[in-house]
PDB file as gemmi writes it, atoms N, CA and C in Angstrom:
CRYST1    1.000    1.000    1.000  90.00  90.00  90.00 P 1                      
ATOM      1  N   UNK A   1      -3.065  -4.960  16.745  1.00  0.00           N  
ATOM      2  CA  UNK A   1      -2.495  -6.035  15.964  1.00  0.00           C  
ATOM      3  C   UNK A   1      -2.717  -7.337  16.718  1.00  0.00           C  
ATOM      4  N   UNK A   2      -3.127  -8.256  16.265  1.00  0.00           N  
ATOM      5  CA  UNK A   2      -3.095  -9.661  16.542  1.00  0.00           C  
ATOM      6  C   UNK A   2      -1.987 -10.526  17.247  1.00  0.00           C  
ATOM      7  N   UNK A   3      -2.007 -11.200  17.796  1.00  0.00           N  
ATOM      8  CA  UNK A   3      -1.350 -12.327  18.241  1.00  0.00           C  
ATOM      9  C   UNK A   3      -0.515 -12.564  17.330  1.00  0.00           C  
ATOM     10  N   UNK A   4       0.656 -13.383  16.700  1.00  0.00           N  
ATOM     11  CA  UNK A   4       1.305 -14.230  15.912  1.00  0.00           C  
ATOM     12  C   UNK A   4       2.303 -15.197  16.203  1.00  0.00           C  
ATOM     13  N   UNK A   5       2.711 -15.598  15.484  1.00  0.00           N  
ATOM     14  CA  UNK A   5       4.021 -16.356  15.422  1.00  0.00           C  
ATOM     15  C   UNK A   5       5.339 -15.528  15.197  1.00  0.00           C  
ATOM     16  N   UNK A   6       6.359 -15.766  15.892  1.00  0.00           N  
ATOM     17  CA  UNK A   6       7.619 -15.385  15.632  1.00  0.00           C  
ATOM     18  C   UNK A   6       8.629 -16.459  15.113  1.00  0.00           C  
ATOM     19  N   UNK A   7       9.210 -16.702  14.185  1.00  0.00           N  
ATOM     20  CA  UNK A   7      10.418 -17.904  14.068  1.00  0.00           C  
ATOM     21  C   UNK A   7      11.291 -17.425  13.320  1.00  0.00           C  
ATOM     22  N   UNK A   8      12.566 -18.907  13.768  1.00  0.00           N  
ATOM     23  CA  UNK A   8      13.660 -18.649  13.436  1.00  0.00           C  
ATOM     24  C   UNK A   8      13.842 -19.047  11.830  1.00  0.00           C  
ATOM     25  N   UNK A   9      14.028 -18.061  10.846  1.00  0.00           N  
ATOM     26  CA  UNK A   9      14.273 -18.712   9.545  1.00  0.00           C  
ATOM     27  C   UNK A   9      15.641 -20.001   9.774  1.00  0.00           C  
ATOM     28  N   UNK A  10      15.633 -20.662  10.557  1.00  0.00           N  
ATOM     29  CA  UNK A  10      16.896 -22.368  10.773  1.00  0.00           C  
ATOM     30  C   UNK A  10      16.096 -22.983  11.336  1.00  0.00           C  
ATOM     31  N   UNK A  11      15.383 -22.771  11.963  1.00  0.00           N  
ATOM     32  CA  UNK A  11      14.708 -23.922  13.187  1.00  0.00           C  
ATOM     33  C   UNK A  11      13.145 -24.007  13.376  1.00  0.00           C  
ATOM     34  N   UNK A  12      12.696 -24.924  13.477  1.00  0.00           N  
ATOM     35  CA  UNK A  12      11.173 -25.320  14.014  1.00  0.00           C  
ATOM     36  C   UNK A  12      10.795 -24.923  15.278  1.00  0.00           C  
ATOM     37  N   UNK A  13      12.258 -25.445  16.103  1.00  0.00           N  
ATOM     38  CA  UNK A  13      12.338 -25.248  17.471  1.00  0.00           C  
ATOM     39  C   UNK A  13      11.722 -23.834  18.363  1.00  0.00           C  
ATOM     40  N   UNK A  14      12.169 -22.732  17.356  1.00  0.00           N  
ATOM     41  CA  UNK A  14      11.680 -21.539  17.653  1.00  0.00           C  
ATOM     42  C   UNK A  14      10.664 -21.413  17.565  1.00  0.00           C  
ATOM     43  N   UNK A  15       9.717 -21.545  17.111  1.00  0.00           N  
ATOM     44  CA  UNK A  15       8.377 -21.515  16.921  1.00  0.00           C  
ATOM     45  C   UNK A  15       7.743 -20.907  18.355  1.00  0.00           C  
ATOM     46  N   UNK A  16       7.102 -19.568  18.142  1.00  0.00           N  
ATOM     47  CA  UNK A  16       6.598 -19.120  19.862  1.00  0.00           C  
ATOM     48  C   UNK A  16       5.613 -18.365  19.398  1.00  0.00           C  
ATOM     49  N   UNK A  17       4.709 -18.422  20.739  1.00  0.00           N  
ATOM     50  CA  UNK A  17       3.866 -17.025  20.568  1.00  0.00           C  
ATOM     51  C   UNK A  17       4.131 -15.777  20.600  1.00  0.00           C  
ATOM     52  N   UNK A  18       3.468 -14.706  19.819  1.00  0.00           N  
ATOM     53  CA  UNK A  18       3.507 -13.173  20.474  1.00  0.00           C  
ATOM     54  C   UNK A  18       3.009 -12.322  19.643  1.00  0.00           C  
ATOM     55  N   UNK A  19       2.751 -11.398  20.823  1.00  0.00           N  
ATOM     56  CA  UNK A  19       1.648 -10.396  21.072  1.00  0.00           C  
ATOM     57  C   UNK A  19       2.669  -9.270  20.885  1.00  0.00           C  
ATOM     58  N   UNK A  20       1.846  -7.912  19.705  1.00  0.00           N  
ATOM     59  CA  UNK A  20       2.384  -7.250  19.699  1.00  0.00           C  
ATOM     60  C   UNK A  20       2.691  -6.085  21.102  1.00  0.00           C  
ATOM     61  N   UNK A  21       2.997  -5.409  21.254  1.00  0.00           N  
ATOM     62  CA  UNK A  21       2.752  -4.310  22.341  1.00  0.00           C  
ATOM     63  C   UNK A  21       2.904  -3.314  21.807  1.00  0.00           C  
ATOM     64  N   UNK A  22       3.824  -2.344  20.901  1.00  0.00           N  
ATOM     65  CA  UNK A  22       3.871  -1.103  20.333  1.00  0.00           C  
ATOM     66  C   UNK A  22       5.064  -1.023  19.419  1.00  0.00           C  
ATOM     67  N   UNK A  23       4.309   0.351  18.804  1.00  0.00           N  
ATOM     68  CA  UNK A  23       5.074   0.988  17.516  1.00  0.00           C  
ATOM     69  C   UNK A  23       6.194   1.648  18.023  1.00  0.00           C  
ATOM     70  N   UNK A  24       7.584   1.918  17.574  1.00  0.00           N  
ATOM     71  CA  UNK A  24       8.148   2.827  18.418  1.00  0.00           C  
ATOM     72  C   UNK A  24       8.753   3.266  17.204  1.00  0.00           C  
ATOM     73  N   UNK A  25       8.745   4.800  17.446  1.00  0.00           N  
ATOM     74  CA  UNK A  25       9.662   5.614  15.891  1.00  0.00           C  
ATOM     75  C   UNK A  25      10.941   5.622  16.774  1.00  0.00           C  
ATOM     76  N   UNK A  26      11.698   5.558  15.607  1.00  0.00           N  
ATOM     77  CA  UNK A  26      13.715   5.362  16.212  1.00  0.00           C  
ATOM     78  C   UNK A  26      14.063   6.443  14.990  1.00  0.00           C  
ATOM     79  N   UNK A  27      14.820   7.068  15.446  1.00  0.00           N  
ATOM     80  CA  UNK A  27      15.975   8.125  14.530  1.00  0.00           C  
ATOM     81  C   UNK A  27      17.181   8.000  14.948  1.00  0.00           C  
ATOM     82  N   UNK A  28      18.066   7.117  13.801  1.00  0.00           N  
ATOM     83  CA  UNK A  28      19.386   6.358  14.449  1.00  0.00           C  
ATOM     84  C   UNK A  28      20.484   7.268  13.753  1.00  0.00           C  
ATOM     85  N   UNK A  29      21.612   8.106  14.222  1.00  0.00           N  
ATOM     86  CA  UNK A  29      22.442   9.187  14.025  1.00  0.00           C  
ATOM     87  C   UNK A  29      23.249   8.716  13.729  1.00  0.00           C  
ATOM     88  N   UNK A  30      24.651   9.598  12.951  1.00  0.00           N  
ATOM     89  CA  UNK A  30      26.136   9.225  12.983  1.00  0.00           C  
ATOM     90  C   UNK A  30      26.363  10.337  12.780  1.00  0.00           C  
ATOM     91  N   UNK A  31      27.550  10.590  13.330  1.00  0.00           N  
ATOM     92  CA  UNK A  31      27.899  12.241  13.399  1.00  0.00           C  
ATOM     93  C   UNK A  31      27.323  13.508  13.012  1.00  0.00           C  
ATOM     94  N   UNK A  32      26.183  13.108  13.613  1.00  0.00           N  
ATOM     95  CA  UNK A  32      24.982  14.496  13.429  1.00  0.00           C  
ATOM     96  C   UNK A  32      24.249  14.178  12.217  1.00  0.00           C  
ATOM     97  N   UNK A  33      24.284  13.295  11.388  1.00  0.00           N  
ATOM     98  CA  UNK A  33      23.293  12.978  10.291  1.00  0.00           C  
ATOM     99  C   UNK A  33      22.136  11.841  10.632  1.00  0.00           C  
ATOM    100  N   UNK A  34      21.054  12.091  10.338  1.00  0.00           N  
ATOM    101  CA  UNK A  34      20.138  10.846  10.601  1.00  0.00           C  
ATOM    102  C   UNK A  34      20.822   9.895   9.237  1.00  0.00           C  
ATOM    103  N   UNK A  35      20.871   8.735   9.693  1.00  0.00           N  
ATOM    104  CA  UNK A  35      21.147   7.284   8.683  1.00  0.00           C  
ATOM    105  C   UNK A  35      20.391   6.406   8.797  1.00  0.00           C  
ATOM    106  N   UNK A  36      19.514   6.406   9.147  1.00  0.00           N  
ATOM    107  CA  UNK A  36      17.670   5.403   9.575  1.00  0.00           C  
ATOM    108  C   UNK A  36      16.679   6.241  10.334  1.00  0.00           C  
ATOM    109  N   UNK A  37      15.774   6.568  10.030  1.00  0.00           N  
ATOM    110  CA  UNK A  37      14.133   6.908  10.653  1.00  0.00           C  
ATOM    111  C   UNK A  37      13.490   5.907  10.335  1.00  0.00           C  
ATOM    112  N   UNK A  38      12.299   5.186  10.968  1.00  0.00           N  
ATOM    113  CA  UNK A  38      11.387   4.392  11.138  1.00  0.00           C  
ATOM    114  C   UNK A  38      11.243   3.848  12.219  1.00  0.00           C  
ATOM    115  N   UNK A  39       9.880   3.202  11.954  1.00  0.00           N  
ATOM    116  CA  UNK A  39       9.245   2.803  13.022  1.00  0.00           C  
ATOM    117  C   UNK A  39       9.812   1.270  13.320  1.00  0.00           C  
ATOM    118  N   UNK A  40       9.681   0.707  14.413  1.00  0.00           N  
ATOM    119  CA  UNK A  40      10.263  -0.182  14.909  1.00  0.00           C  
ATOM    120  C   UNK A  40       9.226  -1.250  15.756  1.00  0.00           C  
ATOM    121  N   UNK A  41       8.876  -2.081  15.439  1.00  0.00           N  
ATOM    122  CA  UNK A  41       7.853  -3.124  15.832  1.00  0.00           C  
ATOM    123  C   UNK A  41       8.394  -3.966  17.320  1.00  0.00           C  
ATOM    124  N   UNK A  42       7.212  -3.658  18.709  1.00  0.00           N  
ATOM    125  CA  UNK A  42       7.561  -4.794  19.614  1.00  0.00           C  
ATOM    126  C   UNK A  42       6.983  -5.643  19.854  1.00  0.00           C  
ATOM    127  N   UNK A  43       7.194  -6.765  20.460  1.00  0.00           N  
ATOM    128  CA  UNK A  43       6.458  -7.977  20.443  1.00  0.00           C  
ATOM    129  C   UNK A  43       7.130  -8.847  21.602  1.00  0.00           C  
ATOM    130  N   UNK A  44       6.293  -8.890  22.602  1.00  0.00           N  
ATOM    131  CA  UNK A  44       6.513 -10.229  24.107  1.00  0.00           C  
ATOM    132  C   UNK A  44       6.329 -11.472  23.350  1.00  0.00           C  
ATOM    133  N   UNK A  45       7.261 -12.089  23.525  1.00  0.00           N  
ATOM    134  CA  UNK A  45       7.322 -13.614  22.534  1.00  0.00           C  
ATOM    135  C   UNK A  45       7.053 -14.590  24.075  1.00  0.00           C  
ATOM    136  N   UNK A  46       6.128 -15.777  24.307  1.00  0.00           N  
ATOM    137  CA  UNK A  46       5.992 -16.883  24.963  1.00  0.00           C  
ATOM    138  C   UNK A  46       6.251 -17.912  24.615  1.00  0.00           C  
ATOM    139  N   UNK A  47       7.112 -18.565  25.385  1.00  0.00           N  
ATOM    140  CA  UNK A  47       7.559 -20.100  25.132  1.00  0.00           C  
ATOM    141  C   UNK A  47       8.979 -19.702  24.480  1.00  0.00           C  
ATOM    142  N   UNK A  48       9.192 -18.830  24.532  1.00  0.00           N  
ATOM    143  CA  UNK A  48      11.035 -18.624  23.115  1.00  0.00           C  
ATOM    144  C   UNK A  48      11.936 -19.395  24.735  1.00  0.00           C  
ATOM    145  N   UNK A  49      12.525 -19.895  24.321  1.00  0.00           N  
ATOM    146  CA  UNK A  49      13.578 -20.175  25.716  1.00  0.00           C  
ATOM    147  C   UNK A  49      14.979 -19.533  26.410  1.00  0.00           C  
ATOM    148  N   UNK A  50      14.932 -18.812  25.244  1.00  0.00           N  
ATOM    149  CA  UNK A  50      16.262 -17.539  25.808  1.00  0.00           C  
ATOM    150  C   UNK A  50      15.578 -16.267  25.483  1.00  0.00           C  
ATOM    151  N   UNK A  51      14.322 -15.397  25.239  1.00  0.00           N  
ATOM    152  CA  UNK A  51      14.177 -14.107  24.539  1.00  0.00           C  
ATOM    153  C   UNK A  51      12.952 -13.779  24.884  1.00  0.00           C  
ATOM    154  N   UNK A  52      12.539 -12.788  25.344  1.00  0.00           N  
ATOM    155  CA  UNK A  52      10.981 -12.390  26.080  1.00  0.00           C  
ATOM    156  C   UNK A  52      10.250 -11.494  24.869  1.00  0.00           C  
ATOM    157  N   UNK A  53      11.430 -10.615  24.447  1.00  0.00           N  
ATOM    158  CA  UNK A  53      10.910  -9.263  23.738  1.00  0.00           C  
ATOM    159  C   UNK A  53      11.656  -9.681  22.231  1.00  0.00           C  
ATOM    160  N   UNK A  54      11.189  -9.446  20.821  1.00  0.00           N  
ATOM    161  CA  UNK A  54      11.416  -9.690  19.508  1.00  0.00           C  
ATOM    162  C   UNK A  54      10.873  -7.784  19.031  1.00  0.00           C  
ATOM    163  N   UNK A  55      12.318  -7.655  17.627  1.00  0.00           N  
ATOM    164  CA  UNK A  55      11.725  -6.092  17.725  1.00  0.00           C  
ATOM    165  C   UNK A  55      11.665  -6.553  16.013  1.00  0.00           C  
ATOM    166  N   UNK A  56      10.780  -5.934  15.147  1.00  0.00           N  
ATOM    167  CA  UNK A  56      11.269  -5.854  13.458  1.00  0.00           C  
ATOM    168  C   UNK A  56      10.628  -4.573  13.076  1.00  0.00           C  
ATOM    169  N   UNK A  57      11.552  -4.608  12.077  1.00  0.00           N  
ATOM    170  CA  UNK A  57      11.648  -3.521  11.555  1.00  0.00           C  
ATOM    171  C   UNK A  57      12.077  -3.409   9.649  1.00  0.00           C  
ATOM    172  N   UNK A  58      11.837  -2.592   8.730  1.00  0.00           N  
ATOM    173  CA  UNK A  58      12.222  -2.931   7.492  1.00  0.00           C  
ATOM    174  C   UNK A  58      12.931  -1.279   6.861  1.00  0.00           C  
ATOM    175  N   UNK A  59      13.449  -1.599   5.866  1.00  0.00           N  
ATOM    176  CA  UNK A  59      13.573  -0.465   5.165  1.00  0.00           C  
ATOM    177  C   UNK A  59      13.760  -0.406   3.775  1.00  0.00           C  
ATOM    178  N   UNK A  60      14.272   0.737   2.859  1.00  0.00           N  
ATOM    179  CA  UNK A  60      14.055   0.349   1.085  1.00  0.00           C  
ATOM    180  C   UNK A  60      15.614  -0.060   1.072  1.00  0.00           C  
ATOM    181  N   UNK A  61      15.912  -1.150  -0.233  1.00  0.00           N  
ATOM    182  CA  UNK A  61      17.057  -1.087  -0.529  1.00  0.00           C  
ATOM    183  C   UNK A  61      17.633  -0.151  -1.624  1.00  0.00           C  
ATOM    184  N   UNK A  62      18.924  -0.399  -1.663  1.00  0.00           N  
ATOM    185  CA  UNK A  62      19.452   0.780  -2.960  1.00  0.00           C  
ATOM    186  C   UNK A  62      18.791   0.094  -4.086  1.00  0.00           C  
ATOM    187  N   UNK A  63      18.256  -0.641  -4.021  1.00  0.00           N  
ATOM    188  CA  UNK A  63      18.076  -1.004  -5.520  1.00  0.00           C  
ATOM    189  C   UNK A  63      16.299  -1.234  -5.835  1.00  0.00           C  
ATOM    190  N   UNK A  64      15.560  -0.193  -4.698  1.00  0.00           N  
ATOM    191  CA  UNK A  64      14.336   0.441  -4.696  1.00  0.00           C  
ATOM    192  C   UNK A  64      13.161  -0.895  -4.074  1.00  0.00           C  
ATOM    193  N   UNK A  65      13.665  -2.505  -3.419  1.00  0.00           N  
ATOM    194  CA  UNK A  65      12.985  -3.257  -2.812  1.00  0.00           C  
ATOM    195  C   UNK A  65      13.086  -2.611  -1.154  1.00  0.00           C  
ATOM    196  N   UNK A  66      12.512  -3.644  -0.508  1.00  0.00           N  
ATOM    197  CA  UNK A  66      12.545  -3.761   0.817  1.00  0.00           C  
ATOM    198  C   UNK A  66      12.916  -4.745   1.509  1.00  0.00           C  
ATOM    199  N   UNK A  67      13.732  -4.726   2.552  1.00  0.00           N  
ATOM    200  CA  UNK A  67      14.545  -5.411   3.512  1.00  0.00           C  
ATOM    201  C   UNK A  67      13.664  -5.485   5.269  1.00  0.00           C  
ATOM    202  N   UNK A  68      13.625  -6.698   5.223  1.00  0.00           N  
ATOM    203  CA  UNK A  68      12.563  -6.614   6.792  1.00  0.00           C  
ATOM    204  C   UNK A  68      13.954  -7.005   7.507  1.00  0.00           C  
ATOM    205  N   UNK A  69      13.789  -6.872   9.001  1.00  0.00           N  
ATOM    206  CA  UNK A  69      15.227  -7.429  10.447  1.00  0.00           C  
ATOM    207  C   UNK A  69      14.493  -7.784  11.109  1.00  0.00           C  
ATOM    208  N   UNK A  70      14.654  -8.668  11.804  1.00  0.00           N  
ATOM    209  CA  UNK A  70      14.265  -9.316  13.224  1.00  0.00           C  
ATOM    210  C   UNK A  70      15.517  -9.375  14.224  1.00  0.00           C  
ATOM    211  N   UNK A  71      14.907  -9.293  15.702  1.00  0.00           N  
ATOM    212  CA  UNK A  71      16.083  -8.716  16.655  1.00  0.00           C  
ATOM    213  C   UNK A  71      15.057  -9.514  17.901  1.00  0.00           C  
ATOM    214  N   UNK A  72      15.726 -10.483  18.567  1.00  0.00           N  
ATOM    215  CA  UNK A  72      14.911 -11.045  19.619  1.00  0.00           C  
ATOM    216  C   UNK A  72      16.392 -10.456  20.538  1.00  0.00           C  
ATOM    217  N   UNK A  73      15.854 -10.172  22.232  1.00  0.00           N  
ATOM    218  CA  UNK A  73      16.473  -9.841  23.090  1.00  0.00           C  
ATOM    219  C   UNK A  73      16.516 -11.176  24.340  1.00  0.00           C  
ATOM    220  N   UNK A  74      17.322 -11.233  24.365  1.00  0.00           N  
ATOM    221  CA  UNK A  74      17.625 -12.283  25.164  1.00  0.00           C  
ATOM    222  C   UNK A  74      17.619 -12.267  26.694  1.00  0.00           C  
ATOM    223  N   UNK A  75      16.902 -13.328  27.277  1.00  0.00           N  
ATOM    224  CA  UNK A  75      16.768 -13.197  28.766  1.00  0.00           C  
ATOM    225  C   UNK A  75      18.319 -13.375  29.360  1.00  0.00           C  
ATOM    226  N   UNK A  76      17.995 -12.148  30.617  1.00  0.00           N  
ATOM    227  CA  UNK A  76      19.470 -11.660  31.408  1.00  0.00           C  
ATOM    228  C   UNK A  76      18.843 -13.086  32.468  1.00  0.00           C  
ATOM    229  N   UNK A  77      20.525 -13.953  32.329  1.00  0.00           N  
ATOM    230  CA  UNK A  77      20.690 -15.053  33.470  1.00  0.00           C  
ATOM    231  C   UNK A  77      21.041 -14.662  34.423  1.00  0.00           C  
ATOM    232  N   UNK A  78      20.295 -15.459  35.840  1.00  0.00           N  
ATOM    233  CA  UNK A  78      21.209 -14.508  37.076  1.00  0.00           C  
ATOM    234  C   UNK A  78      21.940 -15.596  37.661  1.00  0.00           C  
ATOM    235  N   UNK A  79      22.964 -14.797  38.691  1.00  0.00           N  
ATOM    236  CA  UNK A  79      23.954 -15.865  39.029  1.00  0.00           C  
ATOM    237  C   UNK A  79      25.525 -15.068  39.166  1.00  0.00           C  
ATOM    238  N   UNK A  80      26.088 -15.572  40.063  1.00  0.00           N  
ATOM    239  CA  UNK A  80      27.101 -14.354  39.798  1.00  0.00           C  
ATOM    240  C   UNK A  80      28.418 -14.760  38.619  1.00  0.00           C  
TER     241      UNK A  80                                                      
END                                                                             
């Protein structure tokens, strides 16, 4: 996959690079039932100013469309 853009649907400001890195399948549980399978998108974002890694991911809605998420992870500050 290509290079892209990541942004914030509020801001311009966000505007960053990134590179995908990998697919990852997730099987997310609740008391022994799967309640989400799919694959899960990563991406090293450059230039974001709090967030290195951005994950998305989509799924169907009840009402038979699709729903995309975006999830940026935020850089750990050090300092005590």
């Amino acid at each position: 996959m290509e290079a892209g853009v990541v942004s914030s649907p509020t801001t311009a400001r966000d505007l960053v690079e990134s590179t995908h890195l990998r697919s990852e399948p997730v099987r997310e549980t609740f008391q022994g039932e799967t309640v989400w399978e799919g694959v899960v998108e990563v991406f090293a974002l450059t230039g974001h100013p709090t967030a290195q890694l951005a994950y998305a991911w989509a799924h169907e809605t009840n009402d038979g469309g699709r729903r995309a998420h975006t999830q940026k992870q935020q850089k750990h500050r050090g300092g005590t």
